[in-house]
Structures are given as C-alpha cells and as structure tokens.
PyMOL Python script that loads the backbone (N, CA, C, O; Angstrom):
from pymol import cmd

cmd.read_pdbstr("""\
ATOM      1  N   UNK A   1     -40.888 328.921 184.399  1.00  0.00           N
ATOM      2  CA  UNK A   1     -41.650 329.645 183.398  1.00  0.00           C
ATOM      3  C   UNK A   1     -42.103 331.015 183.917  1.00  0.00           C
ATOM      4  O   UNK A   1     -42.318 332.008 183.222  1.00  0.00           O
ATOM      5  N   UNK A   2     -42.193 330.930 185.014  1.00  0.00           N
ATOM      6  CA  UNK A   2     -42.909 332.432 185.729  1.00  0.00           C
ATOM      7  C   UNK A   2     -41.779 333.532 185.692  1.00  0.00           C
ATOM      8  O   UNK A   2     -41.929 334.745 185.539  1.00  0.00           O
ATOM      9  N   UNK A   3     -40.324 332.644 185.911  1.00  0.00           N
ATOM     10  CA  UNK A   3     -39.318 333.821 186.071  1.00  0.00           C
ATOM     11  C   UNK A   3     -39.272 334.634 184.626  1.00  0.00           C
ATOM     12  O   UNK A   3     -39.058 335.844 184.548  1.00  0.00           O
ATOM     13  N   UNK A   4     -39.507 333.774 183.517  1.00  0.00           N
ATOM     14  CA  UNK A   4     -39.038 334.094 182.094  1.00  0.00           C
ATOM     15  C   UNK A   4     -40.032 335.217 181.645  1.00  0.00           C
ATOM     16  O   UNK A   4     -39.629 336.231 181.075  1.00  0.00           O
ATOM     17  N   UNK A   5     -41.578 334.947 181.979  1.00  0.00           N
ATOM     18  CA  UNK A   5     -42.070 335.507 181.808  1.00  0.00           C
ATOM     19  C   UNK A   5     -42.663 337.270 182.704  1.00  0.00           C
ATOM     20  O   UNK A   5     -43.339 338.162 182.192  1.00  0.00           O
ATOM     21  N   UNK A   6     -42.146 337.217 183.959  1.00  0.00           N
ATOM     22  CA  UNK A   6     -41.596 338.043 184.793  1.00  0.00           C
ATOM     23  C   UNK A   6     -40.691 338.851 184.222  1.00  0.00           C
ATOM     24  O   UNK A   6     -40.967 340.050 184.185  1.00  0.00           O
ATOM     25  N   UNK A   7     -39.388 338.374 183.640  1.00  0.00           N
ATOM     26  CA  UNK A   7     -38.150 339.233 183.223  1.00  0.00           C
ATOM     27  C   UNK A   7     -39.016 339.975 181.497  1.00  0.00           C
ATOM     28  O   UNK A   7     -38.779 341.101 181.059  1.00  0.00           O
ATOM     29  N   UNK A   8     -39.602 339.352 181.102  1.00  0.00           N
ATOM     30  CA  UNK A   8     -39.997 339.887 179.763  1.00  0.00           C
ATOM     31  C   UNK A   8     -40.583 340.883 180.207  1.00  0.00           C
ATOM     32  O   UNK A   8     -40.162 341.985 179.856  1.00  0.00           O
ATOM     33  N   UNK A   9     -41.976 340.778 181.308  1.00  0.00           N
ATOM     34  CA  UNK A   9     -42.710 341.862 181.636  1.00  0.00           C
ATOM     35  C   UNK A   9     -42.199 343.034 182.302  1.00  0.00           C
ATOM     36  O   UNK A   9     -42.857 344.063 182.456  1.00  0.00           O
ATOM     37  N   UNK A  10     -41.070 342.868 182.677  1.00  0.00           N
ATOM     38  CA  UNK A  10     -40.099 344.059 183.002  1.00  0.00           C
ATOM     39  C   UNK A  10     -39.323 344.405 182.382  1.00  0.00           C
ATOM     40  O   UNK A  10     -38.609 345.228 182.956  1.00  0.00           O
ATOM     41  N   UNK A  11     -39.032 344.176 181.337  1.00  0.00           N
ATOM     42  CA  UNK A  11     -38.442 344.630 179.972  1.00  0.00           C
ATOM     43  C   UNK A  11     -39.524 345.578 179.552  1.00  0.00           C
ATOM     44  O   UNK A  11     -39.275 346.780 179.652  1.00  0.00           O
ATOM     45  N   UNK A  12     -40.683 345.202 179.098  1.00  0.00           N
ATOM     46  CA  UNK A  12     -42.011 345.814 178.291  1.00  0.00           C
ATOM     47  C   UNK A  12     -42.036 347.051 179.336  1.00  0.00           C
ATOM     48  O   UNK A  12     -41.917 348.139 178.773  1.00  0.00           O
ATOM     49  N   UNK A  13     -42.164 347.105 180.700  1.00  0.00           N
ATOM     50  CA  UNK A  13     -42.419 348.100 181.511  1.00  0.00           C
ATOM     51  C   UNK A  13     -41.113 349.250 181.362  1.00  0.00           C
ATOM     52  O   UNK A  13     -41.288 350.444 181.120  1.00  0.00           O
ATOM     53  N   UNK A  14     -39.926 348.660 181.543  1.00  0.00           N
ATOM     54  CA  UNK A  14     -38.656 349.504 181.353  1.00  0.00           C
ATOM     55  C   UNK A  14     -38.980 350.233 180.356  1.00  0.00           C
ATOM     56  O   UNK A  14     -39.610 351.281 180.502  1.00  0.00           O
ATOM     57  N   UNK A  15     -38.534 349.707 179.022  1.00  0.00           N
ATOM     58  CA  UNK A  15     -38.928 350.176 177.546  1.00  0.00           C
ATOM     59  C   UNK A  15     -39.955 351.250 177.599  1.00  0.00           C
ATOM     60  O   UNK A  15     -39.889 352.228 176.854  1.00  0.00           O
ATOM     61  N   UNK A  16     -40.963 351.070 178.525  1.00  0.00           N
ATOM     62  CA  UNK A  16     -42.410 351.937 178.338  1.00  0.00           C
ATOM     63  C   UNK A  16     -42.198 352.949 179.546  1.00  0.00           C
ATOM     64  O   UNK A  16     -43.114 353.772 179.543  1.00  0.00           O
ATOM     65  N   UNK A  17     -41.350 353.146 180.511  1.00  0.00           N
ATOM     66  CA  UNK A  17     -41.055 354.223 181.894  1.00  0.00           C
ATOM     67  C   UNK A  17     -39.846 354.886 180.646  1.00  0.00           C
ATOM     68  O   UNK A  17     -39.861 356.091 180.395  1.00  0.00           O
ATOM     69  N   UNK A  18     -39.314 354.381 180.272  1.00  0.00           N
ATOM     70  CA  UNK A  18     -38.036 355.306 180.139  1.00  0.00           C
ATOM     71  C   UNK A  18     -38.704 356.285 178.475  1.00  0.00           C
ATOM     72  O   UNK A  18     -38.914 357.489 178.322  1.00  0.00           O
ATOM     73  N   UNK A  19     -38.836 355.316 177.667  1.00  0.00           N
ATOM     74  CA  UNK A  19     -39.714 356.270 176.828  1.00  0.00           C
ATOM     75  C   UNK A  19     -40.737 357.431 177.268  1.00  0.00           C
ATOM     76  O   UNK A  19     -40.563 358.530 176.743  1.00  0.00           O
ATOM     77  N   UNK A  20     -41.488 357.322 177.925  1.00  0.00           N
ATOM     78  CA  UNK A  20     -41.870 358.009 178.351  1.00  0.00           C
ATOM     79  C   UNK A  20     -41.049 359.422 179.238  1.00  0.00           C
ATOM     80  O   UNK A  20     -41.180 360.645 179.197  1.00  0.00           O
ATOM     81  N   UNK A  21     -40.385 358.691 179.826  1.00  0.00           N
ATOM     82  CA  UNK A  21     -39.526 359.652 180.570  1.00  0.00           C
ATOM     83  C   UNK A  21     -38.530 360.676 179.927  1.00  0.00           C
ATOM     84  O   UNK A  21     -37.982 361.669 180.405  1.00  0.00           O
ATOM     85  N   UNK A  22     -38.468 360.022 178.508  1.00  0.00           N
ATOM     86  CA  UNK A  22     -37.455 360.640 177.286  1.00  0.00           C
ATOM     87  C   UNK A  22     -38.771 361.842 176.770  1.00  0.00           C
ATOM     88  O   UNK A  22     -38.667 363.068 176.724  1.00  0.00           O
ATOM     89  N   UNK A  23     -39.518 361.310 176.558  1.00  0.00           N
ATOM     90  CA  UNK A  23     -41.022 361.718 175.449  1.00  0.00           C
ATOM     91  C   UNK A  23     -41.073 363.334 175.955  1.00  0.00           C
ATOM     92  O   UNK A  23     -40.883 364.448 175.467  1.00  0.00           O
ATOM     93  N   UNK A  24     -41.475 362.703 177.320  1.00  0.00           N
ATOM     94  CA  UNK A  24     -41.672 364.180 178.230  1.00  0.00           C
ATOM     95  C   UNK A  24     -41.070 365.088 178.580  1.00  0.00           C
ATOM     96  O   UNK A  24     -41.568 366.214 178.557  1.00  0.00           O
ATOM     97  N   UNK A  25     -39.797 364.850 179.013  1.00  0.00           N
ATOM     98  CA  UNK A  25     -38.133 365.844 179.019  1.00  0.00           C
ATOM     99  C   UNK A  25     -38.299 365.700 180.536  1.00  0.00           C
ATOM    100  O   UNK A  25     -37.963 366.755 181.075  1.00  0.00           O
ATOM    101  N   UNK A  26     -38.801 364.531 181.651  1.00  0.00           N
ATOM    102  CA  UNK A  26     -38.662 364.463 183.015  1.00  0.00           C
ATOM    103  C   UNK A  26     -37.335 364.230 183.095  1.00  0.00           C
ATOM    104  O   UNK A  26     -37.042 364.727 184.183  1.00  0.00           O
ATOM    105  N   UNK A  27     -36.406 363.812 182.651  1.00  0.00           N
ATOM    106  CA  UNK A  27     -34.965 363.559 183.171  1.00  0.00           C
ATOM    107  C   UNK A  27     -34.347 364.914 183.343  1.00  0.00           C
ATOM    108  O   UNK A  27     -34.563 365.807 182.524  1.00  0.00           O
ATOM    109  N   UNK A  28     -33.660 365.068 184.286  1.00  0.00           N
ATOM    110  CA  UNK A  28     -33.117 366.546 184.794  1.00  0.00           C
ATOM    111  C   UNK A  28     -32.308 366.551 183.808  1.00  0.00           C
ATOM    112  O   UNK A  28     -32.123 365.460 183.267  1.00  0.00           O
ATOM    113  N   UNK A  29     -31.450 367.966 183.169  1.00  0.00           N
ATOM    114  CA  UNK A  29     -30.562 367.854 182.259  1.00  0.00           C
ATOM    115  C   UNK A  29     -28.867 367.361 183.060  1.00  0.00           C
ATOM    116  O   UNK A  29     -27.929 367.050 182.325  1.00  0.00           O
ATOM    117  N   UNK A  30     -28.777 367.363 183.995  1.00  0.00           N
ATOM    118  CA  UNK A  30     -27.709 367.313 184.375  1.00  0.00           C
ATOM    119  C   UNK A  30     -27.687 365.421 184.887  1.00  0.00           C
ATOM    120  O   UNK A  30     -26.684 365.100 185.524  1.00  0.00           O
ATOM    121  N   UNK A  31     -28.576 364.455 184.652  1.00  0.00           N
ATOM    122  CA  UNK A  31     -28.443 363.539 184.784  1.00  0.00           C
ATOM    123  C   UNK A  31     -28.237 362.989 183.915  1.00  0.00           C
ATOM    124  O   UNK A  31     -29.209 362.680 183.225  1.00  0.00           O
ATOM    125  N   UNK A  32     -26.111 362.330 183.224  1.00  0.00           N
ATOM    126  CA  UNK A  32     -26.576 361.594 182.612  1.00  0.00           C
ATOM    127  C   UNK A  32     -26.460 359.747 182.673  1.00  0.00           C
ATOM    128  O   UNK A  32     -26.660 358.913 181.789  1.00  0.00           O
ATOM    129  N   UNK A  33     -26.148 359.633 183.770  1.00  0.00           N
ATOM    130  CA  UNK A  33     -26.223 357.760 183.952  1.00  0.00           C
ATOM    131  C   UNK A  33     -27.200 357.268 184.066  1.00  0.00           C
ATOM    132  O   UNK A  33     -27.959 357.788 184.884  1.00  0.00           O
ATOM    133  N   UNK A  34     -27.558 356.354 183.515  1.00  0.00           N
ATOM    134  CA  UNK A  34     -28.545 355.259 183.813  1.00  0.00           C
ATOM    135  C   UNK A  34     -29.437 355.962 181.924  1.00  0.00           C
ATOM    136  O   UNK A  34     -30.371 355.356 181.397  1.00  0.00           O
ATOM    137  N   UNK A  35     -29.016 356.823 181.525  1.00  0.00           N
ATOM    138  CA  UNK A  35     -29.591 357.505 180.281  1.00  0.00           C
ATOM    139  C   UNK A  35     -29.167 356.827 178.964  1.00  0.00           C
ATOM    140  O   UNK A  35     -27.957 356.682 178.783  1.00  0.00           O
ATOM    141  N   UNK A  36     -30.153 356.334 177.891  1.00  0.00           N
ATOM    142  CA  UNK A  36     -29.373 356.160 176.671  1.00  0.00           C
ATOM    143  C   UNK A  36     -29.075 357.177 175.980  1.00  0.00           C
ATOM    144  O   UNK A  36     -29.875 358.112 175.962  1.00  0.00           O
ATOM    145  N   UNK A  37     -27.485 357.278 175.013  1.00  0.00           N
ATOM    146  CA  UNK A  37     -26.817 357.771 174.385  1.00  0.00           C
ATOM    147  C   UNK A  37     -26.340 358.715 175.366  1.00  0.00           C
ATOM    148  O   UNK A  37     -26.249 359.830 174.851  1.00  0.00           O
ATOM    149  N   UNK A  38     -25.873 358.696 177.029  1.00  0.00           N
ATOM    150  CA  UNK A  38     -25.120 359.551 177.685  1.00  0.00           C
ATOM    151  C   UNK A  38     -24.509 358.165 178.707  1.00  0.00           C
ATOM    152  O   UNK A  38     -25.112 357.123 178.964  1.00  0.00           O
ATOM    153  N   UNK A  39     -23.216 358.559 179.123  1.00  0.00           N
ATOM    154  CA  UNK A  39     -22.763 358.445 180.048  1.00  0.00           C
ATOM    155  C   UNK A  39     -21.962 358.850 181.143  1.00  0.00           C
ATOM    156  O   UNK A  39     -21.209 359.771 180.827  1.00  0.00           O
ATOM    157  N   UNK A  40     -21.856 358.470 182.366  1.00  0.00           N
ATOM    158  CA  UNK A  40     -21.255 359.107 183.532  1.00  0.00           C
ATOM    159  C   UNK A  40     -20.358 360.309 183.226  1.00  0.00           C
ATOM    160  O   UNK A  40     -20.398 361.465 183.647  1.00  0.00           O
ATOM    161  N   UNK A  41     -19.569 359.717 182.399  1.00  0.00           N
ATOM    162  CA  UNK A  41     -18.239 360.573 182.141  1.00  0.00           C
ATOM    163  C   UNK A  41     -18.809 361.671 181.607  1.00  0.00           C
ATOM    164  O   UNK A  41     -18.009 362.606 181.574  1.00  0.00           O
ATOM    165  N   UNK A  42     -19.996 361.961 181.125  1.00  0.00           N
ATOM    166  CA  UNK A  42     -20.555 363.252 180.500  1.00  0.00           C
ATOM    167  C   UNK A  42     -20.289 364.502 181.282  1.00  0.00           C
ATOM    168  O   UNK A  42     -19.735 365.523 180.873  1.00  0.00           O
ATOM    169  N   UNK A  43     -20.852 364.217 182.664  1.00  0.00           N
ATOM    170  CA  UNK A  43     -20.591 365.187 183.937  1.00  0.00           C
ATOM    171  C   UNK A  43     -18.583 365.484 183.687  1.00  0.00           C
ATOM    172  O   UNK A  43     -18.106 366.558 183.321  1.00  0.00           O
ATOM    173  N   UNK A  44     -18.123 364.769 183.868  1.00  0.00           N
ATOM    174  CA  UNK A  44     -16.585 365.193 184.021  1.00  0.00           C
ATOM    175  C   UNK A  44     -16.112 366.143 182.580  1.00  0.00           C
ATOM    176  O   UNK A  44     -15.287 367.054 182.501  1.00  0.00           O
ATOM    177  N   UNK A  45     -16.746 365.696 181.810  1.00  0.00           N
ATOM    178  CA  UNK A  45     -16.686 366.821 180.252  1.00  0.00           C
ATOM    179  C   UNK A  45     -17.071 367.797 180.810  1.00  0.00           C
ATOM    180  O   UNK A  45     -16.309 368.752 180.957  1.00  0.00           O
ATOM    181  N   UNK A  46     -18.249 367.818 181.233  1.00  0.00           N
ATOM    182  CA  UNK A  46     -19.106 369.009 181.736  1.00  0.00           C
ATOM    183  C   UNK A  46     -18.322 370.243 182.593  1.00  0.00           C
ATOM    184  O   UNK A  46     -18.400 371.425 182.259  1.00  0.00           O
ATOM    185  N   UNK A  47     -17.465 369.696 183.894  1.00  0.00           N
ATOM    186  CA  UNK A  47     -16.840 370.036 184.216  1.00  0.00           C
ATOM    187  C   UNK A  47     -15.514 370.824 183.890  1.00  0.00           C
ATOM    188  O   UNK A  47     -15.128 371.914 184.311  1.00  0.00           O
ATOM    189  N   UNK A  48     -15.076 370.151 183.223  1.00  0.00           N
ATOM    190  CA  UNK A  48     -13.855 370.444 182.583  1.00  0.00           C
ATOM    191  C   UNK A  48     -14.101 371.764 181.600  1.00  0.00           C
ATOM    192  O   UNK A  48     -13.292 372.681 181.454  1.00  0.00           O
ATOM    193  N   UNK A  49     -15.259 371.665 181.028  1.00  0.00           N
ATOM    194  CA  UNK A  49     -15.601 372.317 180.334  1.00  0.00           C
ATOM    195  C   UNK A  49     -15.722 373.922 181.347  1.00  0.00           C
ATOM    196  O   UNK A  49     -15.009 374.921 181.250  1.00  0.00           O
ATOM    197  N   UNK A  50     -16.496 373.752 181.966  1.00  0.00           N
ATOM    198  CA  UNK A  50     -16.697 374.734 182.504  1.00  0.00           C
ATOM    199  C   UNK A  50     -15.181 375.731 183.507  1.00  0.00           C
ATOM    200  O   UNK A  50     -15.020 376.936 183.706  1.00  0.00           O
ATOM    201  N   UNK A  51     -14.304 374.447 183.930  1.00  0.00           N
ATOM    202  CA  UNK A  51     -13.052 374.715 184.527  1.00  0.00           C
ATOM    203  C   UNK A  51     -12.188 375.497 183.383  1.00  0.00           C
ATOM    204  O   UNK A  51     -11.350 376.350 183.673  1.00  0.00           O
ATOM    205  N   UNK A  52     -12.461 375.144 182.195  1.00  0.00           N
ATOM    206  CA  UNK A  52     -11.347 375.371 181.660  1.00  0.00           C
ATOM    207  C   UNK A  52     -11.796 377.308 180.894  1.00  0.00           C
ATOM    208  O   UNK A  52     -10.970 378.117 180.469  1.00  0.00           O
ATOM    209  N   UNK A  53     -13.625 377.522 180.994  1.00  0.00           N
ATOM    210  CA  UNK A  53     -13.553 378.394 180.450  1.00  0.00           C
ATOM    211  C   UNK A  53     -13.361 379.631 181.749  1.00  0.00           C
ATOM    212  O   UNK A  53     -12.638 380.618 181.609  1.00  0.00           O
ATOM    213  N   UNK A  54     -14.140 379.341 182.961  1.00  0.00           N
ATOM    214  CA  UNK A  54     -13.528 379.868 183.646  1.00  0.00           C
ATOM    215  C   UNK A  54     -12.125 380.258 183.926  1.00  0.00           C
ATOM    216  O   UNK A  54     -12.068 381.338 184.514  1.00  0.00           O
ATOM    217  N   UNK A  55     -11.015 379.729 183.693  1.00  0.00           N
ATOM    218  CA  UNK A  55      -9.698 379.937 183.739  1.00  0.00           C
ATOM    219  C   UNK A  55      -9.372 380.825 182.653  1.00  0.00           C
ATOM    220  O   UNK A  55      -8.459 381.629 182.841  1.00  0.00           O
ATOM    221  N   UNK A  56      -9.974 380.810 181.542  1.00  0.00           N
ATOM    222  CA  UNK A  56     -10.050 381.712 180.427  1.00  0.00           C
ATOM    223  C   UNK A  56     -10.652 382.911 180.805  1.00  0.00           C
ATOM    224  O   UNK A  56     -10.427 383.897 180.104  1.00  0.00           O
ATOM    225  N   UNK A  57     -11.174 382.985 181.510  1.00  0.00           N
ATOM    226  CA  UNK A  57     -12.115 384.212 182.097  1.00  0.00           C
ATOM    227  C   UNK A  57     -11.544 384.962 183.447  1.00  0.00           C
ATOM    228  O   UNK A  57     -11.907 386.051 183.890  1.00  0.00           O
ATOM    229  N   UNK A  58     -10.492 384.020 184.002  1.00  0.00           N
ATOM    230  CA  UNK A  58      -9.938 384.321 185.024  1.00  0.00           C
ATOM    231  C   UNK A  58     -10.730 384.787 186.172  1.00  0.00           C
ATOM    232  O   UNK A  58     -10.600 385.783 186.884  1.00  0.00           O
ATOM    233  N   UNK A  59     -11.684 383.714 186.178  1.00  0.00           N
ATOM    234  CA  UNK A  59     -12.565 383.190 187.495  1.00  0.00           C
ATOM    235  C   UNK A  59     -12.340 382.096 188.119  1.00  0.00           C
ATOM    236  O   UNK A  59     -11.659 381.279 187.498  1.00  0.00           O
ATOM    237  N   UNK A  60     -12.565 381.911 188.783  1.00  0.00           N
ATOM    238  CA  UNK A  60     -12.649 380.393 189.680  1.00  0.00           C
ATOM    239  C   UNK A  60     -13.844 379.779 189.873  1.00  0.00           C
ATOM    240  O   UNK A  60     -14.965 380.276 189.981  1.00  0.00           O
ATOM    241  N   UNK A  61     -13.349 378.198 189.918  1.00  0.00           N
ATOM    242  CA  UNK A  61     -14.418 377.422 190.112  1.00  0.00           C
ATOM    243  C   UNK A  61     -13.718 376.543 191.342  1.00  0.00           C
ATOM    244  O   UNK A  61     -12.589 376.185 191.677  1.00  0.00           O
ATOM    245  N   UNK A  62     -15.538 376.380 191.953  1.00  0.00           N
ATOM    246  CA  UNK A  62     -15.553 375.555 192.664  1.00  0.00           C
ATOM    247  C   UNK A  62     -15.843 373.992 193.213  1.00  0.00           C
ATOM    248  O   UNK A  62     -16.803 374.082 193.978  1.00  0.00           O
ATOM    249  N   UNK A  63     -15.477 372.850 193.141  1.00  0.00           N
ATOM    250  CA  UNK A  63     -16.028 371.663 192.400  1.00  0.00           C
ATOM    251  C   UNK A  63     -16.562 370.788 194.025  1.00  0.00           C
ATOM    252  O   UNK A  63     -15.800 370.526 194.955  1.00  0.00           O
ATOM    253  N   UNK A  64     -17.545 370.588 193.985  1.00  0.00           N
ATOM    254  CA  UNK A  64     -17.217 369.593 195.694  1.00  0.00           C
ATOM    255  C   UNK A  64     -17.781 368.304 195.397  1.00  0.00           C
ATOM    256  O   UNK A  64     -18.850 368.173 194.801  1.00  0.00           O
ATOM    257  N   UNK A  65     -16.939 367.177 195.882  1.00  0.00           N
ATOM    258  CA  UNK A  65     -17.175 366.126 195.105  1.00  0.00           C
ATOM    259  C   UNK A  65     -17.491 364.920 196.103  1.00  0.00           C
ATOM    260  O   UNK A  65     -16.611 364.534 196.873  1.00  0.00           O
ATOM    261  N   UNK A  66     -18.571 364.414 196.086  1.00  0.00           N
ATOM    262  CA  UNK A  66     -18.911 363.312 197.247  1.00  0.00           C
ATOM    263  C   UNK A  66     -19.046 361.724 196.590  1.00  0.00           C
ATOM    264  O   UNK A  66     -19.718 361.426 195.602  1.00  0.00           O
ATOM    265  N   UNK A  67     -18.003 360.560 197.636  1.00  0.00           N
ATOM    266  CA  UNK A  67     -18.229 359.388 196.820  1.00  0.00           C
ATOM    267  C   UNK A  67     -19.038 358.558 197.928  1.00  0.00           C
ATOM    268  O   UNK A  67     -18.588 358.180 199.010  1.00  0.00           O
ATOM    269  N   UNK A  68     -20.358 358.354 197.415  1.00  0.00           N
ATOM    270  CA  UNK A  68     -21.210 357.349 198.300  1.00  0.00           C
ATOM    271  C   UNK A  68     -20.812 356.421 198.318  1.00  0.00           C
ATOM    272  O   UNK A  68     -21.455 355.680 199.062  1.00  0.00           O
ATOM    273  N   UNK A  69     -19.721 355.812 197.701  1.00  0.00           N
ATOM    274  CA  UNK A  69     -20.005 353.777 197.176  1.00  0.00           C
ATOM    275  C   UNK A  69     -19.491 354.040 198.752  1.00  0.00           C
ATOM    276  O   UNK A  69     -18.726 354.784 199.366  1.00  0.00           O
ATOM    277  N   UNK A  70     -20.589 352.733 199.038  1.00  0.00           N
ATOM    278  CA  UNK A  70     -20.034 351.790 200.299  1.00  0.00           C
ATOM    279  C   UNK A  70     -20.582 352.683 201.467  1.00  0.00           C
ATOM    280  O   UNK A  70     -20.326 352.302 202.609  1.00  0.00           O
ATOM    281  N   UNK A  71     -21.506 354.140 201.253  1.00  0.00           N
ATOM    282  CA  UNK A  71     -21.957 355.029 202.400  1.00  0.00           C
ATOM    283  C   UNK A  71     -22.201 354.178 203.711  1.00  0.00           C
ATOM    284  O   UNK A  71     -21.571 354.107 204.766  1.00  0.00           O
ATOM    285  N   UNK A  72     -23.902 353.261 203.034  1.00  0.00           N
ATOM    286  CA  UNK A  72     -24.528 352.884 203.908  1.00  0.00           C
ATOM    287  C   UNK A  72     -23.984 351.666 204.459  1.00  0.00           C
ATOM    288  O   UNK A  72     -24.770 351.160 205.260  1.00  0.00           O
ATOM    289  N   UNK A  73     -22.737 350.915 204.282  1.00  0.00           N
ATOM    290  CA  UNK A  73     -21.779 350.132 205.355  1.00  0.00           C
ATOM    291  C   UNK A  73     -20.890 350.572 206.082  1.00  0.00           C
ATOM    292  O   UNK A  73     -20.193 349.774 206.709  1.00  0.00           O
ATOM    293  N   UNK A  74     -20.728 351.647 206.166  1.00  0.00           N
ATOM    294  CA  UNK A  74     -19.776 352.174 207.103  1.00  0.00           C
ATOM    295  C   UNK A  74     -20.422 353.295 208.176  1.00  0.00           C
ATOM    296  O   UNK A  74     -19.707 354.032 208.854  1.00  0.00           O
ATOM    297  N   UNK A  75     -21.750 353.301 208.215  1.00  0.00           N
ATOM    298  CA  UNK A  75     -22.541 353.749 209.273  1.00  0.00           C
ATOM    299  C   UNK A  75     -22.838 352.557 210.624  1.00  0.00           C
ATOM    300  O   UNK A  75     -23.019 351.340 210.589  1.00  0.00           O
ATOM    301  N   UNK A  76     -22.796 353.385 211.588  1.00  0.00           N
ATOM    302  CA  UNK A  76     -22.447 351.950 212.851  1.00  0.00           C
ATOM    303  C   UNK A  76     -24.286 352.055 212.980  1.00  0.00           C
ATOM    304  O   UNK A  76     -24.923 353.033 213.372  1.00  0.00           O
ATOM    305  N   UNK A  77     -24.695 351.057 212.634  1.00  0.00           N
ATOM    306  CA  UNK A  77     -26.250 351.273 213.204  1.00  0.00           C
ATOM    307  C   UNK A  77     -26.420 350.398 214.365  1.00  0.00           C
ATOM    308  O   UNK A  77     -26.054 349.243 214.583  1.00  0.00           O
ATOM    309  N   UNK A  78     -27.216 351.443 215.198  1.00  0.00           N
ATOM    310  CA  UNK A  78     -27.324 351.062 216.875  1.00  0.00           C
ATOM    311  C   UNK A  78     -28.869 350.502 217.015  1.00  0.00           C
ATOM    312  O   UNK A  78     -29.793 350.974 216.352  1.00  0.00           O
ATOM    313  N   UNK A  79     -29.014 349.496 217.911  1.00  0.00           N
ATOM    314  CA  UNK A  79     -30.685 349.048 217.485  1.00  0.00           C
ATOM    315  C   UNK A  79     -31.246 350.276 218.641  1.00  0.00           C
ATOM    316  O   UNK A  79     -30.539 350.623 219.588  1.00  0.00           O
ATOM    317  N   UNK A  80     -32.398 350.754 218.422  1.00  0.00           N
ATOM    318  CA  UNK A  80     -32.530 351.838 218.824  1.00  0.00           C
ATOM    319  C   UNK A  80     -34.166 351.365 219.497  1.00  0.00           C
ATOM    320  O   UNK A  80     -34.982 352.122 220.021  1.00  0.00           O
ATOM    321  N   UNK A  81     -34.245 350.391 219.349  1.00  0.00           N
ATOM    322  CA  UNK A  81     -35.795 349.583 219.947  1.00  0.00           C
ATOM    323  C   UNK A  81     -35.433 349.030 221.221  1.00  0.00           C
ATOM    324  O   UNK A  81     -34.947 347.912 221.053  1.00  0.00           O
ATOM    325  N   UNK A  82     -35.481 349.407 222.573  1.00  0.00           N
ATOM    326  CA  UNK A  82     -35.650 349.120 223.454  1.00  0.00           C
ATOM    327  C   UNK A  82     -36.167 347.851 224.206  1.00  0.00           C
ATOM    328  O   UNK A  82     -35.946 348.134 225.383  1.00  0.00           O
ATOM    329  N   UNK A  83     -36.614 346.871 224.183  1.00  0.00           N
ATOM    330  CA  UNK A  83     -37.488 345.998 225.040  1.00  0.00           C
ATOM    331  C   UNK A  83     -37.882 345.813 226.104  1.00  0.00           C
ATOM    332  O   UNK A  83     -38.652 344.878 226.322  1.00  0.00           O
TER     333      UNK A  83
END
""", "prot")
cmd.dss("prot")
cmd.show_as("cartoon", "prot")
cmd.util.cbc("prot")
cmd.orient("prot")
C-alpha cells in the first residue's frame, strides 16, 4: 500500500514541477527531451535547418557532436583512499 501510494504522490509532484516549469518559461529553449509536445528529434530539425540555410548563404556550419550513453562505464575508476 505504501508503494501505491508513493507512486501517486510522485505523479501529483511531477504534474506540479513541470507545470510550473512550463508556467514560468524555466526550460531553456533549446531543450527539447524529457518536454511535452517536443521531442529529441526536434534538435536534428533544428539543425538541419540551420545547415541547410547556411548552405544557401554559402556559409558554413559547424556541428560537434558528443554521445555520453555508457560515459560513466568506461572510465577506469582507481580507489584513490589509501589505508
């Protein structure tokens, strides 16, 4: 019973951080995952968008692209506490 009522109360809290977070305009504009009515792929529109008018403009763009999945397992961590 505690879990059920646990998961509800973090529903009510979600619902009430993210509204808020909408209400106010705290979400950066360039974030859109984890956002309702945007997703990931928004950024790659974004991009494209911008690639393609640049090329129209006969400028260049520059894109640098970093993939975390899996960062923090492939760091060798050394125990660094002595005894």
């Amino acid at each position: 019973m505690l879990t059920t009522l646990g998961k509800i109360l973090e529903r009510l809290i979600l619902n009430r951080v993210e509204w808020f977070v909408g209400v106010n305009n705290l979400y950066p504009p360039e974030q859109t995952g984890f956002r309702k009515g945007h997703c990931s792929l928004d950024n790659v529109a974004c991009l494209e968008n911008d690639v393609s008018n640049s090329f129209n403009q006969r400028h260049s763009t520059i894109a640098i692209l970093f993939d975390w999945a899996d960062a923090y397992g492939n760091v060798i961590h050394q125990n660094c506490w002595r005894y």
